[in-house]
ZAMISE-498996 format. One record per residue: z, y, x of N, C-alpha, C, CB in turn. Coordinates in steps of 0.001 Angstrom, whole numbers, plus 500000, padded with zeros to 6 digits. Atoms other than C-alpha are relative to their C-alpha. Glycine has a CB too. Layout:
N
ZYXZYXZYXZYX
...
END
This chain:
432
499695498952500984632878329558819341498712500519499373500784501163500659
501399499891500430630364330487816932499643501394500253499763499604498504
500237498486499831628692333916817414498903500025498998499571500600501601
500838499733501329627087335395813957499146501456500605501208500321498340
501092498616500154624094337833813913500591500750498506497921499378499767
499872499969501084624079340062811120499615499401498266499873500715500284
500436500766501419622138338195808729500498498744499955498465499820499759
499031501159500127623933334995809099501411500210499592500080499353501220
498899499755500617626961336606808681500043500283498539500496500908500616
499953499590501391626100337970805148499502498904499216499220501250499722
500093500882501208624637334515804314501476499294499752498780498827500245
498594500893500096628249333134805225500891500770498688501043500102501748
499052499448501361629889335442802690499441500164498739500565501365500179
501028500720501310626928334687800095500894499228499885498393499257500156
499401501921500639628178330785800214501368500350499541500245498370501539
498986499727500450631826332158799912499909500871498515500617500584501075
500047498750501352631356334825797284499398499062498916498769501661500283
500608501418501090629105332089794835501050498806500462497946499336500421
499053501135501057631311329476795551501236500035499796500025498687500346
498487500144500024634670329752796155501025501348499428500374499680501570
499830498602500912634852333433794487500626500951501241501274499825498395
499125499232499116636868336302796078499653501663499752499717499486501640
500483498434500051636499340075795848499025500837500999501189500748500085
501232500169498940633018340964797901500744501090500557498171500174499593
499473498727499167635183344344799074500918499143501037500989501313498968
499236500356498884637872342306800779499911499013500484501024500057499913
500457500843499374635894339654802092498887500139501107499748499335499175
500224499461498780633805341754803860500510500972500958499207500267499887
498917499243498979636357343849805218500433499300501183501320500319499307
499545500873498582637938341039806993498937499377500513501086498827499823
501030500230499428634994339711808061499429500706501128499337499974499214
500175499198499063633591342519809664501236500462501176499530501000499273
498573499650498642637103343088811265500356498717501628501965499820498752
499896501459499092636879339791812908498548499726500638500447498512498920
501209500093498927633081339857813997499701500876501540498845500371499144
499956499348498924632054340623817411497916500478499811500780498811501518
501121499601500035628903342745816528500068501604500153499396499458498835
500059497801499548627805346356817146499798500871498496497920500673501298
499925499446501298628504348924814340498767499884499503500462501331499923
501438500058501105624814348881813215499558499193499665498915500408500215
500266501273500686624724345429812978501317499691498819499890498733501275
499029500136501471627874345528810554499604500965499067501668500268500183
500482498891500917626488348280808634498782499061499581499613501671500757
500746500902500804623237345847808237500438498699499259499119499665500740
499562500919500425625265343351807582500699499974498418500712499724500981
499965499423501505626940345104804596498642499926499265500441501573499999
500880499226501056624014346701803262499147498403499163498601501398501056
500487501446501042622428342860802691500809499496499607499311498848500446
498493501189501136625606341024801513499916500834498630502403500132500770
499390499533501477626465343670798600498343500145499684501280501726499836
501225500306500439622695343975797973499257498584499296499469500278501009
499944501668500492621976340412797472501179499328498838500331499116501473
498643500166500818625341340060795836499499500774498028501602501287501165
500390499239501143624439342864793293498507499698499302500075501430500458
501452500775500500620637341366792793499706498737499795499057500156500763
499971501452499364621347337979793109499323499262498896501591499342500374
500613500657501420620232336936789290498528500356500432500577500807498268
501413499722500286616926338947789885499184499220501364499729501840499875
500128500564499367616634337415793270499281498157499954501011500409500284
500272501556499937617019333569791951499149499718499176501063499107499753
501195500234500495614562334332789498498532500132500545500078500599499133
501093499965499453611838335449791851500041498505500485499844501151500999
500161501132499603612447332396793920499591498779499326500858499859500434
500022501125501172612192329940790916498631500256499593501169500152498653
500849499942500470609012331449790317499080498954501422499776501554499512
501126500384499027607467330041793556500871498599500608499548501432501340
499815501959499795609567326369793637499499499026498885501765499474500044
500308501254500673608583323393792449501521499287499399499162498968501184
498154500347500384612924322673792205500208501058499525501268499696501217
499384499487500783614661324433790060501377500574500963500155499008498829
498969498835498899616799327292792425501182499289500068500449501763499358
498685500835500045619988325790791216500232498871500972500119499386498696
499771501468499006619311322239792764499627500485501364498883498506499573
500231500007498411618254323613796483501465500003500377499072501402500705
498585499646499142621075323566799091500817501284500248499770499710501244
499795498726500110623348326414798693499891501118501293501206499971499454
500665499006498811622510327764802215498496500311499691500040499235501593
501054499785500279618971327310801302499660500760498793499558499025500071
499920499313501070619522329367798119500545501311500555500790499315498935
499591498217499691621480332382799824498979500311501077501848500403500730
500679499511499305618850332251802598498628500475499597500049499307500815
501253499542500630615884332428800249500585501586499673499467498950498505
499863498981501338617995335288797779499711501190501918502302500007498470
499702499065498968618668337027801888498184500666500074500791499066501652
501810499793499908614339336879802517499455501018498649499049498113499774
500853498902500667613518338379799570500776501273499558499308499413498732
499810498562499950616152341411799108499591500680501032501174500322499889
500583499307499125614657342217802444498903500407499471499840499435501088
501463499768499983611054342171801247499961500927498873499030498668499835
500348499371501455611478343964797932500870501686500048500780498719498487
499405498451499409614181346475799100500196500618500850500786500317499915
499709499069498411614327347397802426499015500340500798500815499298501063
501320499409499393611784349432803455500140500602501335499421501087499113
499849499747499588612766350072806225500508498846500913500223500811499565
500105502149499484612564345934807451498473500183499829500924498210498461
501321500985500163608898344955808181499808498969499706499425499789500748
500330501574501132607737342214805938499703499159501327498202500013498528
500426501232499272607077340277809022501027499610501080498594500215500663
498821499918499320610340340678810873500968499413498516500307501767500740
499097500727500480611877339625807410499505499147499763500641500313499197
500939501406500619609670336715807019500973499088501058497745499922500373
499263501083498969610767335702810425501426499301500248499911500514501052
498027500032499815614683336373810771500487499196498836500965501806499819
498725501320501429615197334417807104499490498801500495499621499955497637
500354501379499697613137331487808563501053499452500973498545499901500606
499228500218498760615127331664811625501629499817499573499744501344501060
498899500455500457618352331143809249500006499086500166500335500128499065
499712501319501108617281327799808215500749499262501340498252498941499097
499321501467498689617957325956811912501513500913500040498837499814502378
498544499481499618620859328417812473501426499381499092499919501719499752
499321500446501159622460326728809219499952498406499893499362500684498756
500447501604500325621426323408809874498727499343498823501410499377499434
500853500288501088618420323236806996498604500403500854500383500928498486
501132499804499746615516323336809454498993499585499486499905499846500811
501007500533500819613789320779807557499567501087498694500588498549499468
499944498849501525613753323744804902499547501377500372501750500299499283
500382498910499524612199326261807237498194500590499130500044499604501756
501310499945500300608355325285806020500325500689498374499149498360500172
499451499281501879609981326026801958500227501198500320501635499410499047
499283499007499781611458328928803000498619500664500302501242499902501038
500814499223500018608381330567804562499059500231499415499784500050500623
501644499826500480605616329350802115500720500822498629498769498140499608
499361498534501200608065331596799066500421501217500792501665499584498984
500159498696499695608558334101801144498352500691499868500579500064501432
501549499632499783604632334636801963499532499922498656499094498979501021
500508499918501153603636333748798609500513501022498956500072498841499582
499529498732500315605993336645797093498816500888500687501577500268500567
501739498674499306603411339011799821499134500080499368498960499718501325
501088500429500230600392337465798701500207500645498734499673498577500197
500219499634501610601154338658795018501060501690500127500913498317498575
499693498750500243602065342099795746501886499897499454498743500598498765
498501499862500485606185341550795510500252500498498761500756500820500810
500378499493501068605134341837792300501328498778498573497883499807500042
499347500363500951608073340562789460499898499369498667500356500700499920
500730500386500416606935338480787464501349499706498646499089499038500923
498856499800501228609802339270783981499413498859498541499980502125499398
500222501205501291610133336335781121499435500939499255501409499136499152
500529499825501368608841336596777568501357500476499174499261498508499385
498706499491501026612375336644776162500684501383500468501330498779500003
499297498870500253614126339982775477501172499740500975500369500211498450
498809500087499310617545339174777127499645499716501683500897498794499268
500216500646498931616491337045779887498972500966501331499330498638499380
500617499024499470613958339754780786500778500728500675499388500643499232
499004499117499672617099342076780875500698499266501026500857500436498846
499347500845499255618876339612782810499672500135501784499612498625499348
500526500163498756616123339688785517500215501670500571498321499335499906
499853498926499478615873343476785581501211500819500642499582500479499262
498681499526499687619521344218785733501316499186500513500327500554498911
498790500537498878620871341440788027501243499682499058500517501344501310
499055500655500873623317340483784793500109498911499047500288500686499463
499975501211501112623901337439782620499250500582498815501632499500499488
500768499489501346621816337345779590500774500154499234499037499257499349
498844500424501243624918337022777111500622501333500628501131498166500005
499956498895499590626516339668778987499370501316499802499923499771500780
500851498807500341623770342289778413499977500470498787498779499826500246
500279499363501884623123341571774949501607500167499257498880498387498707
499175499316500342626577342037774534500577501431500345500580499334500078
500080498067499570626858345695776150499106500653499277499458500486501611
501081499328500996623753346689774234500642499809498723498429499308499995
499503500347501142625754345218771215501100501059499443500505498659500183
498768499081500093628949347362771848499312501348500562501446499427500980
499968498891499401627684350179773929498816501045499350499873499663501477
501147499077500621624440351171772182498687499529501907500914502527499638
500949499827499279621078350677773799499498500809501612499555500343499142
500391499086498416620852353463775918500864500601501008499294501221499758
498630499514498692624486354100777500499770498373500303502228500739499346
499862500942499474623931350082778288499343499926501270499760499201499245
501042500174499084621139350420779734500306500841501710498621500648499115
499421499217498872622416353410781987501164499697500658500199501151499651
498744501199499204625538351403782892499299498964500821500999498953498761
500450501638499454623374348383783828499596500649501465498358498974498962
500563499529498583621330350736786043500581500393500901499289500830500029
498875499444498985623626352511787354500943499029501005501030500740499092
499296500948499558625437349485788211499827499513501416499837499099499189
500839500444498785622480348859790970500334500714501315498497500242499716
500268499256499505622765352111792450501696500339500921499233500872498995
498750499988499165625723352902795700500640500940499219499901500379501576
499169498876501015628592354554793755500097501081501032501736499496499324
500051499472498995629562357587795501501657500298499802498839501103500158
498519499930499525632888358615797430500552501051499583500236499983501380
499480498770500447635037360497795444501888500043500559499686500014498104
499001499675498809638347362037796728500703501204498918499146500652501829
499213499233500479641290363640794951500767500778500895500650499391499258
499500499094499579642954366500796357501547500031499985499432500881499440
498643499816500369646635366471797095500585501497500296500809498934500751
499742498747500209647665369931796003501208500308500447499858500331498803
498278499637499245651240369312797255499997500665501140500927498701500480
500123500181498549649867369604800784499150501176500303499365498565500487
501874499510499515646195371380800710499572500834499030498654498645500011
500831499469500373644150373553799751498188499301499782500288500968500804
501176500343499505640374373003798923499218500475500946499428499972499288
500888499507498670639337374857802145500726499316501307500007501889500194
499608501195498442641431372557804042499197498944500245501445499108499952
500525501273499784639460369410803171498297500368500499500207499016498478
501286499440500149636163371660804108499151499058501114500010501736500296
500598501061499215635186368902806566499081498846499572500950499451500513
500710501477500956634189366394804174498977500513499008501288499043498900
501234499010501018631976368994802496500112499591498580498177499696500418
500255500686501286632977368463798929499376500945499427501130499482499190
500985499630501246631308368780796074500999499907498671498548498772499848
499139500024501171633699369606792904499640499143498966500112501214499458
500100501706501180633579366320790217499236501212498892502292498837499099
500113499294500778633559369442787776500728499996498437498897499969500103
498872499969501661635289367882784435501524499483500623499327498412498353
498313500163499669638106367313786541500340500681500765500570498854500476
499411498901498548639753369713788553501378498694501047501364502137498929
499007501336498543641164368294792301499145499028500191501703498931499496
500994501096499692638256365845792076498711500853500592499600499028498535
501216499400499378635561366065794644499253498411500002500290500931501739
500824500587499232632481364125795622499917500237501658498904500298499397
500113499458498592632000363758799555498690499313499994501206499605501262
500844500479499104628914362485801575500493499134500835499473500865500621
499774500911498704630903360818804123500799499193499537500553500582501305
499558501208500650631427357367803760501288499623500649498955498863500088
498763500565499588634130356421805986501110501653500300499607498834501629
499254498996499721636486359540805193501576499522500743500084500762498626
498471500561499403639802357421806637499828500764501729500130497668500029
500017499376498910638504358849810270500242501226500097499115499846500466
500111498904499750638855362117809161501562500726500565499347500494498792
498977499365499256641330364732810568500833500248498604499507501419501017
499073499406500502642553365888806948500162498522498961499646501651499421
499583501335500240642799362174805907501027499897500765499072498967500223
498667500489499625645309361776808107500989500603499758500160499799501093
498630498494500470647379364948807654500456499469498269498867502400499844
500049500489501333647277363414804074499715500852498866501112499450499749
500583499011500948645000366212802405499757499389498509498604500520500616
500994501527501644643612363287799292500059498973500635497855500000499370
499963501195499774643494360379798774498284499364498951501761499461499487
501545500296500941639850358180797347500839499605498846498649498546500591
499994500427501196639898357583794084499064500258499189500892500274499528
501514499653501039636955357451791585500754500676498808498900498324499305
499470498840501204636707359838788981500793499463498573498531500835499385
499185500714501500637626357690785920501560499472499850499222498588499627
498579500026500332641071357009786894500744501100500431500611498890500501
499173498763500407641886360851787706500017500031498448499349501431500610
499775498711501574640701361714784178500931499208499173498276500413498750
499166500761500976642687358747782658501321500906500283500150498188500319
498763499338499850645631360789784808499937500975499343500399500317501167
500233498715500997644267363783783088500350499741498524498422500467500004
499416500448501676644642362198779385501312499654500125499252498608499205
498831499986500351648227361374780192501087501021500172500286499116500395
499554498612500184649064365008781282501628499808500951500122500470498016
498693499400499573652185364528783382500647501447500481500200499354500858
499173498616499771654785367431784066500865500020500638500513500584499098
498492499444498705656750368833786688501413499384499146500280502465500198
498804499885500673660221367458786024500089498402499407499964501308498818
499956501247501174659582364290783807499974498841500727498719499918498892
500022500933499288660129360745783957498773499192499833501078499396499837
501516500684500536656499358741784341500318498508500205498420500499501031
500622501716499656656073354799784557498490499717500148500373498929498709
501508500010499627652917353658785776500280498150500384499393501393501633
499529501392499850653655349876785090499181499307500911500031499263498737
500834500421499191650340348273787073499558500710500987499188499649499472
500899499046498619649946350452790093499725499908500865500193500824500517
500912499607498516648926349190792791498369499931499895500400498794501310
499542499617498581647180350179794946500453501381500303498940499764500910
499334498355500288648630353732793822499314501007500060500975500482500854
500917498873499852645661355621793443500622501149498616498136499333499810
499061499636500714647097356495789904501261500803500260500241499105499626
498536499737499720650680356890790935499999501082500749500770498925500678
500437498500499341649267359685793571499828500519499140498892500286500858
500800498744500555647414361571791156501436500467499404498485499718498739
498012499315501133650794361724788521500386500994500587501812498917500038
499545499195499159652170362688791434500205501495500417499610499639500553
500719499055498949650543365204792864499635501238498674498300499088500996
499909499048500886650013366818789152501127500246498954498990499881499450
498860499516500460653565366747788850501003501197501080500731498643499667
499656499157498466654014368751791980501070499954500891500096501283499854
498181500643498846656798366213793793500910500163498958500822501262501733
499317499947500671658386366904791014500922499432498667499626500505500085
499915500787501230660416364388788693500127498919500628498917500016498966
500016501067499473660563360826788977498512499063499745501242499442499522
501352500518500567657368358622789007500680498156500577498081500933501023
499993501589499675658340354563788712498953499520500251500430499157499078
501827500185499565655338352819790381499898498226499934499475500757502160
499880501399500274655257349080789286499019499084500514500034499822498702
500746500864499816653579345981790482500877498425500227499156500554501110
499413501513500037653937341977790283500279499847501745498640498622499229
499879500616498449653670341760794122500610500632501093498776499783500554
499845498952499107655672343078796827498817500716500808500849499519500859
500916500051498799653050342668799280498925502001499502498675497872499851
500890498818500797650970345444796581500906501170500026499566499631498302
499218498655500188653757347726796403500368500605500981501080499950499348
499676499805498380654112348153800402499142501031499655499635498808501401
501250498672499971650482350130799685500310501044499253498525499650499420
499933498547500387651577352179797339501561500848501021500248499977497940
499117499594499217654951352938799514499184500811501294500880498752500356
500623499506498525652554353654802872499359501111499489498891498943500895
500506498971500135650314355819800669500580501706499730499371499536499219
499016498879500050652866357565799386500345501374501501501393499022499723
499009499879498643654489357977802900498540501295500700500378497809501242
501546499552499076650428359204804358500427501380499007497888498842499708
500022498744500471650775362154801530500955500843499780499541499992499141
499028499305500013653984363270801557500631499717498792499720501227500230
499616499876501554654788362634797871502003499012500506498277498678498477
498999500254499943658612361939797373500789499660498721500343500812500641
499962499976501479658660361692793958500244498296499439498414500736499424
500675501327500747657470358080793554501011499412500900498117499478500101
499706501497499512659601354660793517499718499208499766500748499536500023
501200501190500214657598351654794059500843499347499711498982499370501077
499172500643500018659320348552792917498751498470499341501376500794499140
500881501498500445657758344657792351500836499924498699500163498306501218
499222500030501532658178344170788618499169499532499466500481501221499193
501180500617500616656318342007786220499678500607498552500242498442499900
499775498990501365655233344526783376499571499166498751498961501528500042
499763500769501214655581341666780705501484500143499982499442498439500005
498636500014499402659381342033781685500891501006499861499943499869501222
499187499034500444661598344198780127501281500311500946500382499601498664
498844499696499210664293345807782282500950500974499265499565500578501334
499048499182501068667684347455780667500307501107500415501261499445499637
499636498738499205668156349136783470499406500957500638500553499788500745
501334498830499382665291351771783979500425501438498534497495498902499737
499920498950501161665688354992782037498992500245499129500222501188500442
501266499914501233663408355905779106499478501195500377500441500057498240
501514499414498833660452357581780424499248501154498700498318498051500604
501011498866500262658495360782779119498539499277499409499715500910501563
501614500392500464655211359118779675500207498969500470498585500721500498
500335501336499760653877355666780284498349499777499955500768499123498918
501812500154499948650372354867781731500291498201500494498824501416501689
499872501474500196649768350929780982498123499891500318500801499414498096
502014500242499393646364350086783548499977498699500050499321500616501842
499631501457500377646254346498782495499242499204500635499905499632498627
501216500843499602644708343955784159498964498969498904500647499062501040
501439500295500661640945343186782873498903499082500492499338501164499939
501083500589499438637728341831783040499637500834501906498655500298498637
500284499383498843637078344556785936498121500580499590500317498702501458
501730499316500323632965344996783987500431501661500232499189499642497845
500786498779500131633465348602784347499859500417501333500611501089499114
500606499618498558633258348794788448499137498833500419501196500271501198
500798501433499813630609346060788656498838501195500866499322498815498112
500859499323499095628700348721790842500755499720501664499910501768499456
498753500067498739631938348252793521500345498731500391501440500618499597
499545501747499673632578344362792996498971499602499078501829499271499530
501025500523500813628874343190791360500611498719499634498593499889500688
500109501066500413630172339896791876500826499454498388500361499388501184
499158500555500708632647340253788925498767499867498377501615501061500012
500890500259501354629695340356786252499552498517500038498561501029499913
500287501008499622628775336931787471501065498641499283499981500277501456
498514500500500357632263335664786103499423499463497911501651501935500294
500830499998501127631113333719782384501086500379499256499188498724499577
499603499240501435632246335367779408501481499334499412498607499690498692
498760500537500746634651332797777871501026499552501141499598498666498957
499077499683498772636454333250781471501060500926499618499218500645501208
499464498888500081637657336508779804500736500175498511498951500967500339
499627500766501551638993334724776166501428500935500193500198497727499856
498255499812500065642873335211777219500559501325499889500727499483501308
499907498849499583642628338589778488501249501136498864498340500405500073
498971498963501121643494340570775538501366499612499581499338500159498531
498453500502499955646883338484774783500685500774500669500293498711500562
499623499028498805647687339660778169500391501026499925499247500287500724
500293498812500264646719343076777796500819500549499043498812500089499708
499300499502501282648597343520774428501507499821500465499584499065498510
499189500754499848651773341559775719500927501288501399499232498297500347
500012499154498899651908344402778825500035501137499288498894499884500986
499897498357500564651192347350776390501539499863498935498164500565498773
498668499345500866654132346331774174501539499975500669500167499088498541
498237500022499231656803345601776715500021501783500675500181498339501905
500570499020499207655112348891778424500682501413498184497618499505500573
499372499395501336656044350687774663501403500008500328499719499126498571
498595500302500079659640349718775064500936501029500781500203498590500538
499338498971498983660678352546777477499661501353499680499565499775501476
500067498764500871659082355118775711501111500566499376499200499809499020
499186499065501018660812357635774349499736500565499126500463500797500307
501253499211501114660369359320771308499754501324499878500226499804498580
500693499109500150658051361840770970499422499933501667500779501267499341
500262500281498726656568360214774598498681499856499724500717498897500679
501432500214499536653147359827775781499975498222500782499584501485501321
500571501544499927651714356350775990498562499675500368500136499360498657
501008500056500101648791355879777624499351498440500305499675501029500673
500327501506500307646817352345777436498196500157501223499744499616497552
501868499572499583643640352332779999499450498262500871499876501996501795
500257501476499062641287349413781539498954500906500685499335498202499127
501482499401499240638499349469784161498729498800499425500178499930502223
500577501073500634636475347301781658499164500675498546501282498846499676
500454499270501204634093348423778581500010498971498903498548500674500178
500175500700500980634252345815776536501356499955498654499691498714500728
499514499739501404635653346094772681501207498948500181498790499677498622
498923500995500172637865343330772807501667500522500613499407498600500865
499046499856499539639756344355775449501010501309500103499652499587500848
499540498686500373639975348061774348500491500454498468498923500804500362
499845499730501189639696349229771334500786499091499103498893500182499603
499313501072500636641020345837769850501505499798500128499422498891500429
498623500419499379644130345840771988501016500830499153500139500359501724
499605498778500541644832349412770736500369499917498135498671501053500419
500140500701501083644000348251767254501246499219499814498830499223500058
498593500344500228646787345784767456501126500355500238500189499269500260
498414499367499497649296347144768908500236501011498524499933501246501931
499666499043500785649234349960766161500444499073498804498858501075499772
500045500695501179648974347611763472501650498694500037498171499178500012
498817499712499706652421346543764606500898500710500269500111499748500362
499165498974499144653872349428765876499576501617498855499213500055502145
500192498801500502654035352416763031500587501138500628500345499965498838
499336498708498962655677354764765229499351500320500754501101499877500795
500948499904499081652902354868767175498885500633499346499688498753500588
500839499867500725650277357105766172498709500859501504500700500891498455
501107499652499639646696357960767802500350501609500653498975499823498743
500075498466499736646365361388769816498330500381500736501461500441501227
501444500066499741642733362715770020499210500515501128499485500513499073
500912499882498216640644363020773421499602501297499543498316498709500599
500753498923500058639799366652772197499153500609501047500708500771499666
500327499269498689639556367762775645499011499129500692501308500262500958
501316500616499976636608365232776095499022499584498956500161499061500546
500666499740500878635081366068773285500138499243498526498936499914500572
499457501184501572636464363356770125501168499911500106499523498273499827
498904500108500504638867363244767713500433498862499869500063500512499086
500000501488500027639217359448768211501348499959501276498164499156500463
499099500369498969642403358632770549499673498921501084501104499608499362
501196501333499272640043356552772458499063500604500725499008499024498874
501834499975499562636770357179774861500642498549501051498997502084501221
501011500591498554634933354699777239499569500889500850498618499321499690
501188499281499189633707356684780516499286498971500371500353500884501271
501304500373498662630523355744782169499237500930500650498806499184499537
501411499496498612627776356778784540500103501355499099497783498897500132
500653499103500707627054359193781622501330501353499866499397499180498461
499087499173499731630348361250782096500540501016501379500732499272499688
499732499613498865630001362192785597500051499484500995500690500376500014
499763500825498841628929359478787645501286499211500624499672500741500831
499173500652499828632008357400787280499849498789499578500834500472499685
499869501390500416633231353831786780500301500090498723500968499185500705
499836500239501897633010352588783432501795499932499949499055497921499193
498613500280500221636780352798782352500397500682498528500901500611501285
499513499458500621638666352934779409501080500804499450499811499638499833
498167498806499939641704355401778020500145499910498751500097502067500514
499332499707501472643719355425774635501427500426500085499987498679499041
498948499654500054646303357630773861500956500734498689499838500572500936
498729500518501362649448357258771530500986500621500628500492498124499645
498468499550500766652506359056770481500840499367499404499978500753499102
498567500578500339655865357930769942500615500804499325500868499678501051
500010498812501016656446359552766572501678500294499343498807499519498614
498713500417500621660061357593765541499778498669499965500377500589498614
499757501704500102661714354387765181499379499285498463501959499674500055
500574500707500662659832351986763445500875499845498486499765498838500855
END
């Protein structure tokens, strides 16, 4: 039976994560659930997987500076064990450069690439020798590429759409550990109940906190079902669709029901909340979460929201969270920036195809809201764009309460330390 250290373990979910893809959150979940190591070696074991994961471009460019092969062609163990050696040496100060010199050498036999031990230590040492000093191309993009761990085409398209300097603060931000935010279920709690987790009020959202403590599932008013996590950008999307005591909501893509809580919870149990997803298996979570907070409001049901049903009543509001690229939590799943561009061609079809069956239950004079966790134009603004340009009954309603008269924002970093996500919201004025 094999027995993994921690740094072997995080090169094993390197080789998985580059090749065979997967979501780096629920690949090291089960992972760690299945290793036999001591919490501080799974905690190191994290901290280099999503590190490496999230640096991995700026990584394969250091290395490339000090081979004679071209990064690409080495053996892909010998490629995640180099990228493992040098996020030690460059970020973890708190690793002695000579303890990580050793432990990545000591990959290569553990992996079978001993012949690849002497490569391995003369780019590590030769990184030392030059002051772990970064040695950034000539070209503009590629430069960006190295600094911000993202595709070059990628960048210069965020700088293209986003503007220079919210790109730039997305990119960075992107690097940096998001932090644990935590909605308040008001059905249940007070904010001096959750006083354990020491929050910190979000501030443009009321019921949203920041905590410090990372694993809040141990806590005492986690279980009582005080909140539930959720990052700030999909309360405030709940905030732009305003539900009300009483009314009927749809929430066509919801699992894993972080959404479908909030409605909830700022409908005060009150009303009906339909909670949709393609998969049973997805709609169990929002059923259990439910069940953890008390909410009674919400019925989950597997449903494919391209899929018109006759038999659902016509709904108040409608929040349509579509599935996307995923670029706007690339701080939470780095690996999805990694994903190439014309991967993400179809998307909007999709996206549009979901917002107009997602239209169809509206009622008139209903709230329609349209949101991704993605910044890119295509899949926002464009979607929105068409749909209207079919749909005259449909007219724009303006984000006042975040400052524009545009029925549209992007959040990022620059809104409150949230995930990039987008929101558009439309009125159901009369029949076409």
């Amino acid at each position: 039976m094999r027995t993994d250290t921690a740094r072997s373990l995080a090169v094993r979910l390197l080789l998985r994560t580059f090749g065979e893809g997967g979501y780096s959150n629920l690949l090291l979940d089960q992972a760690l659930a299945e290793a036999a190591l001591e919490p501080m070696d799974k905690r190191l074991c994290a901290m280099l997987y999503y590190g490496v994961t999230e640096r991995f471009l700026t990584l394969e460019h250091i290395a490339g500076c000090y081979s004679k092969r071209p990064v690409q062609k080495l053996d892909r163990e010998v490629r995640m064990i180099l990228a493992l050696g040098l996020y030690q040496l460059l970020y973890c100060e708190k690793i002695p450069d000579r303890a990580a010199v050793n432990e990545t050498v000591a990959l290569t036999g553990i992996f079978h690439k001993k012949s690849a031990s002497g490569f391995v230590n003369a780019v590590l040492r030769s990184f030392l020798r030059d002051g772990k000093k970064i040695r950034f191309p000539q070209d503009k993009w590629h430069a960006r590429q190295v600094e911000f761990s993202a595709p070059a085409d990628l960048v210069q398209k965020l700088y293209e759409q986003l503007g220079e300097e919210t790109a730039e603060r997305f990119l960075s931000n992107a690097l940096l550990p998001p932090p644990v935010t935590i909605r308040l279920n008001t059905t249940r709690a007070s904010a001096e109940e959750i006083a354990e987790l020491q929050p910190e009020a979000c501030g443009i959202c009321e019921n949203a906190y920041f905590t410090h403590i990372q694993d809040v599932s141990e806590t005492d008013s986690f279980r009582k079902g005080y909140f539930h996590v959720q990052d700030l950008s999909p309360q405030l999307c709940c905030k732009v669709l305003d539900p009300q005591p009483g009314e009927i909501v749809f929430d066509v893509c919801a699992a894993p029901g972080g959404k479908t809580f909030t409605i909830a919870e700022m409908m005060q149990d009150r009303g009906k909340v339909y909670a949709f997803d393609l998969h049973p298996k997805r709609v169990k979570l929002i059923e259990d979460g439910a069940k953890r907070l008390g909410l009674t409001c919400i019925q989950a049901q597997a449903q494919d929201a391209k899929v018109f049903r006759e038999d659902l009543p016509q709904a108040d509001r409608v929040l349509c969270d579509v599935p996307c690229s995923g670029l706007g939590v690339i701080r939470r799943k780095p690996e999805i920036k990694y994903k190439p561009l014309a991967e993400l061609a179809g998307l909007p079809d999709i996206q549009l195809a979901i917002l107009e069956n997602a239209a169809r239950y509206l009622r008139t004079g209903g709230t329609l809201v349209y949101a991704t966790c993605t910044v890119l134009r295509e899949e926002n603004e464009a979607v929105i764009g068409r749909f209207l340009a079919a749909h005259p009954e449909f007219r724009p309603v303006p984000l006042t309460e975040f400052g524009t008269q545009d029925g549209y924002k992007t959040f990022t970093a620059a809104d409150g330390d949230c995930d990039g996500f987008f929101v558009g919201r439309l009125k159901k004025e009369g029949t076409a």
